[in-house]
C-alpha positions as CSV (number, residue, x, y, z in Angstrom):
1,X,-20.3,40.2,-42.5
2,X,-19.5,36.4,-41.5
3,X,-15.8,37.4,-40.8
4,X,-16.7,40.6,-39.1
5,X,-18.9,38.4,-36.9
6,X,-16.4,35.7,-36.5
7,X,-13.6,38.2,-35.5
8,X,-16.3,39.3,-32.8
9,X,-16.7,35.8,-31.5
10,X,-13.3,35.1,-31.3
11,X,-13.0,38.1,-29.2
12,X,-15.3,37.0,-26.4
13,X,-14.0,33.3,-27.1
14,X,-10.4,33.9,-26.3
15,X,-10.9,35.5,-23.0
16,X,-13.2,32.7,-21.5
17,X,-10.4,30.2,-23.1
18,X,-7.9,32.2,-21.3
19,X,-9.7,31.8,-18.2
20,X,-10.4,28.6,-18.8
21,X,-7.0,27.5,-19.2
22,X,-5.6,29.5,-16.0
23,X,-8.5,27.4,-13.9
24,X,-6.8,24.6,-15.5
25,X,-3.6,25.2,-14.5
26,X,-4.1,26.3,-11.2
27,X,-6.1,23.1,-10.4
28,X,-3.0,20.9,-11.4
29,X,-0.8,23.0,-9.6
30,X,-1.8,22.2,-6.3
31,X,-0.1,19.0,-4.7
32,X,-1.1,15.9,-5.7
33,X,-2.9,14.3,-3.1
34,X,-2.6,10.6,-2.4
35,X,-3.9,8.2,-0.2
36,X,-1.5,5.8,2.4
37,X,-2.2,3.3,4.8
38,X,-1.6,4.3,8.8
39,X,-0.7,0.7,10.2
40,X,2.4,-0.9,7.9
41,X,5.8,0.0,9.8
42,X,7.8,0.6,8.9
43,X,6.9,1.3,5.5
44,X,4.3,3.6,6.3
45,X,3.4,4.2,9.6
46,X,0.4,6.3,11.5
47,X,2.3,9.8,11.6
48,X,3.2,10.0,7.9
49,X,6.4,8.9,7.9
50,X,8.0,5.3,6.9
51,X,10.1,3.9,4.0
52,X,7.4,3.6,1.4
53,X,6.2,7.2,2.3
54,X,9.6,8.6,2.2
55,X,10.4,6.6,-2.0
56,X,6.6,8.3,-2.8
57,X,7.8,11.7,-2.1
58,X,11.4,11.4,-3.3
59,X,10.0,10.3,-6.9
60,X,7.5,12.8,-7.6
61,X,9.9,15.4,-6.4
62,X,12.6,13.5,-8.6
63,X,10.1,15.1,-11.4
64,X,8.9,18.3,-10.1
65,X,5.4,17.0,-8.3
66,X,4.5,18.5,-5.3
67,X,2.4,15.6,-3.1
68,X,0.3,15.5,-0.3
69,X,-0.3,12.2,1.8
70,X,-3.0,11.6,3.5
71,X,-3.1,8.8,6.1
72,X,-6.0,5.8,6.3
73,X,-6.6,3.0,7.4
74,X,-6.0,0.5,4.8
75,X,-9.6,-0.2,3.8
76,X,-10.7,3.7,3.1
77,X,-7.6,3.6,0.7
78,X,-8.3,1.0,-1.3
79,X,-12.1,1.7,-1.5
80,X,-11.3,5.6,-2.5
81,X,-8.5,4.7,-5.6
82,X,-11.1,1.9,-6.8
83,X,-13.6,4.4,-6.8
84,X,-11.7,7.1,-8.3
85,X,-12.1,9.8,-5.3
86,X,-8.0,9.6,-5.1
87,X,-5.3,9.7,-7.7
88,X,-3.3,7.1,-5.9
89,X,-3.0,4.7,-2.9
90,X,-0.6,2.2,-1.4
91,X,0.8,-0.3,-0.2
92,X,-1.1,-2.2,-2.5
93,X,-0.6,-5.6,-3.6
94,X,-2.5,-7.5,-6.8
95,X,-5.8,-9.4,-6.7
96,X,-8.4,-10.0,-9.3
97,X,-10.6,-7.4,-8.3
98,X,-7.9,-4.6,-9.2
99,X,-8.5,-5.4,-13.0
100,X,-9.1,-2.1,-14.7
101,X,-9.5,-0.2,-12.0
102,X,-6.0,0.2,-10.2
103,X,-2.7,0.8,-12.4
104,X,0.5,-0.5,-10.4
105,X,3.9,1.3,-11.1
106,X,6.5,0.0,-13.4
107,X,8.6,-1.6,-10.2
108,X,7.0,-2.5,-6.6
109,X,7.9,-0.7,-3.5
110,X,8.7,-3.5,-2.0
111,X,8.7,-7.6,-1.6
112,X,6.4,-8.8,1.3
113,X,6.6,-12.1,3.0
114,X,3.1,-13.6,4.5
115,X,4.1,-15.4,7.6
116,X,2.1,-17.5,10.4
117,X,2.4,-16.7,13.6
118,X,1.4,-19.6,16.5
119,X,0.4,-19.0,20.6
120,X,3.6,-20.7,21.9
121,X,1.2,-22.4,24.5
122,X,-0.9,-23.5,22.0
123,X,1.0,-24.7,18.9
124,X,-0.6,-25.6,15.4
125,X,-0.9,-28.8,14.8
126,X,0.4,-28.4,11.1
127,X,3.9,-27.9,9.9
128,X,3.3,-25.8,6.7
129,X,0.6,-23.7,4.7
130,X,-0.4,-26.6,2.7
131,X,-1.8,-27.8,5.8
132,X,-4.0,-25.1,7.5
133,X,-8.3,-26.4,6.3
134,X,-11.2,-26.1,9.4
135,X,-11.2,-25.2,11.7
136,X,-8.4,-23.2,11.9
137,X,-8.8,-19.4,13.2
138,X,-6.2,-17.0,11.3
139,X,-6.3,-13.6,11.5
140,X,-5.4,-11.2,9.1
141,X,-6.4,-7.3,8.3
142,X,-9.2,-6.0,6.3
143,X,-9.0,-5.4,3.2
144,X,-5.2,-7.1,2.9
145,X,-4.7,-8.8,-0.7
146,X,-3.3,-12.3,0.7
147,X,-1.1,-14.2,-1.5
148,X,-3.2,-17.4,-3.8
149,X,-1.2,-19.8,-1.3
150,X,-2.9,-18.2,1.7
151,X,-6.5,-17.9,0.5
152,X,-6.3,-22.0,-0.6
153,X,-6.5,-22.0,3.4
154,X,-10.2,-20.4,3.1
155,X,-10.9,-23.2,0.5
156,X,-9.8,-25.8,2.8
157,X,-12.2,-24.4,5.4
158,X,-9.9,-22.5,7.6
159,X,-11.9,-19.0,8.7
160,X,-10.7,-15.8,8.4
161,X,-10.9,-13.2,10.7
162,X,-10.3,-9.6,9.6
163,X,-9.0,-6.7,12.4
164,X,-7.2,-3.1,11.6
165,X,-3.9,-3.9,11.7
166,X,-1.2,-7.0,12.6
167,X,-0.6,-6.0,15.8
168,X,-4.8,-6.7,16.6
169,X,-4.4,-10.1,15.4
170,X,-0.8,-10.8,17.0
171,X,-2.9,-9.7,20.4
172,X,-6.0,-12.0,19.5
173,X,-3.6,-15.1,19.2
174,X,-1.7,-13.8,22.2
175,X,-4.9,-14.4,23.9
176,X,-5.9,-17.3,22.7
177,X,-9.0,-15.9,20.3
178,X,-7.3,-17.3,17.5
179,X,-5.2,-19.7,16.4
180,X,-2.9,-18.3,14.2
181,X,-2.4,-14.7,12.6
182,X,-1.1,-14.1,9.0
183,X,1.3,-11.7,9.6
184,X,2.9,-9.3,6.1
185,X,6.8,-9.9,7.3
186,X,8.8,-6.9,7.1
187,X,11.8,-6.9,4.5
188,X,13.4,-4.3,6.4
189,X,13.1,-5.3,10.0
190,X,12.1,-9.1,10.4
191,X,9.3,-11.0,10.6
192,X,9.6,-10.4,14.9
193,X,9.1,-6.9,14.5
194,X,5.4,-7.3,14.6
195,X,5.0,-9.4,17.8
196,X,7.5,-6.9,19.3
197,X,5.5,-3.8,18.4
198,X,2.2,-5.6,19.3
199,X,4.1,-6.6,22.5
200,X,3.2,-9.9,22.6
201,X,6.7,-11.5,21.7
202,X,6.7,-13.7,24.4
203,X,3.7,-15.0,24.0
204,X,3.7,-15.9,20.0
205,X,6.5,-17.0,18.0
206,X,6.8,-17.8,14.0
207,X,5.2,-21.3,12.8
208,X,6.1,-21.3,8.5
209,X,6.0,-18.5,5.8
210,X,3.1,-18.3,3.1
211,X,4.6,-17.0,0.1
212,X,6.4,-13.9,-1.2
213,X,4.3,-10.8,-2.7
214,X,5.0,-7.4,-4.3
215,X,3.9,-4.0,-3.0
216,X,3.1,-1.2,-5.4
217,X,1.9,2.3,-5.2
218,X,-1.3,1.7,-7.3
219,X,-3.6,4.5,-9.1
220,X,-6.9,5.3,-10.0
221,X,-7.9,4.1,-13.9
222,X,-10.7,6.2,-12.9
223,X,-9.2,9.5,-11.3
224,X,-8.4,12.6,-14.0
225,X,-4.8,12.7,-12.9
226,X,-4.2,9.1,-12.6
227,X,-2.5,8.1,-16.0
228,X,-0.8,11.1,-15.5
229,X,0.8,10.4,-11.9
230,X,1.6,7.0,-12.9
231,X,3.7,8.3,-15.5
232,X,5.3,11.0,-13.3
233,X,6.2,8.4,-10.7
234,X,7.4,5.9,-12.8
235,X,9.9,8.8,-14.1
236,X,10.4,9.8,-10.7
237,X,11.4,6.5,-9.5
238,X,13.7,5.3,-12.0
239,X,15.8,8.3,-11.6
240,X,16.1,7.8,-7.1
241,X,17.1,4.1,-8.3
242,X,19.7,5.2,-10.6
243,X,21.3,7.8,-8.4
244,X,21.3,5.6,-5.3
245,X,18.7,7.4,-3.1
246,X,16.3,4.0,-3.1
247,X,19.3,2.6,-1.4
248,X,19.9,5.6,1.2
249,X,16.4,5.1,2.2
250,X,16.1,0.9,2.7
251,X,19.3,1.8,4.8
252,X,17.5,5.1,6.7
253,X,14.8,2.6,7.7
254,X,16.6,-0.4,7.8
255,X,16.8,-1.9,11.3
256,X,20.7,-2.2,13.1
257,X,22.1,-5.9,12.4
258,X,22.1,-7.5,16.1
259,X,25.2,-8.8,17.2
């Protein structure tokens, strides 16, 4: 009797198992969805496309992983893989307050370079990072994870004053609301690219760097599919390093050397 009933429960068990499993499957199989900022060009800009963007999807298709990005402002990104609503975000670089929460890839993206930019009619006063305390305006974006070097300013009693994106606070100084802006440098085009985009390179010019940085893709210690993701991207991205496609793309986006 206890087998004949067991052989009956197994038949209604391995169907909803089945099923189960199929629901399973079908869930992982759509593209992975991850999150990426809209204002960091050119590694990822507001219509999708960009350097980091373009490394993102060449790993995880490296390894078979079909992704979707979905483009954010920087803030929204962060706050979403913290929480666990997304699998993955970047360009993300380290702070405290990523402890257990955000898993960073085996190698960064990229190295950033925090630089100060100064209104050319109205000069800092101070020669080097060291220097910036009260009551020095510096603006950044919201959100940003600033190098140790360039929050020591905050300590010293310089203010900080958070906008969307580097071309708001390259404006701001520009206009005399400010009286610097910590600008991320780009690796790829110059630290001038930004007060050329913003349009005010005539008006602002480079004072002294803060100090160097690494950019990851981070994920979600929270998410279902983070661990996993991380894994597949760390696969995927060792394999475009090796066969030379990292370099293809630092070239693709890469601006011309001036002459």
């Amino acid at each position: 009797m206890a087998t004949h009933l067991a052989c009956r429960s197994r038949k209604i068990c391995w169907p909803i198992l089945l099923f189960a499993t199929c629901l399973s499957a079908a869930a992982w199989a759509e593209p992975l969805e991850l999150l990426v900022e809209d204002a960091a060009e050119p590694f990822s800009k507001a219509d999708g496309t960009g350097y980091s963007n373009d490394v993102v999807r060449a790993a995880f298709a490296a390894v078979g992983v079909e992704v979707k990005l979905t483009v954010v402002p920087y803030s929204r990104c962060k706050a979403m893989v913290l929480d666990g609503a997304v699998a993955g975000c970047f360009n993300m670089a380290w702070e405290p307050a990523l402890e257990g929460k955000v898993k960073f890839a085996d190698e960064p993206l990229y190295r950033a370079l925090g630089v100060y930019f100064q209104n050319k009619a109205h000069p800092l006063s101070v020669k080097k990072e060291s220097e910036l305390a009260a009551p020095v305006r510096i603006g950044t974006v919201k959100d940003y994870e600033y190098a140790d070097s360039a929050l020591q300013t905050k300590a010293r009693g310089a203010t900080f004053f958070p906008g969307r994106s580097e071309q708001v606070s390259l404006r701001r100084l520009a206009e005399g609301k400010l009286d610097a802006a910590l600008v991320i440098s780009n690796e790829l085009q110059g630290s001038q690219y930004w007060a050329e985009s913003a349009g005010v390179d005539k008006k602002v010019e480079v004072a002294f760097p803060s100090t160097h940085t690494l950019v990851f893709i981070g994920f979600s210690a929270n998410h279902p599919q983070g661990a996993w993701a991380l894994e597949k991207f760390n696969q995927g991205h060792k394999i475009i390093r090796d066969n030379g496609l990292v370099t293809q793309l630092r070239s693709k986006w890469s601006a011309p050397t001036k002459k």
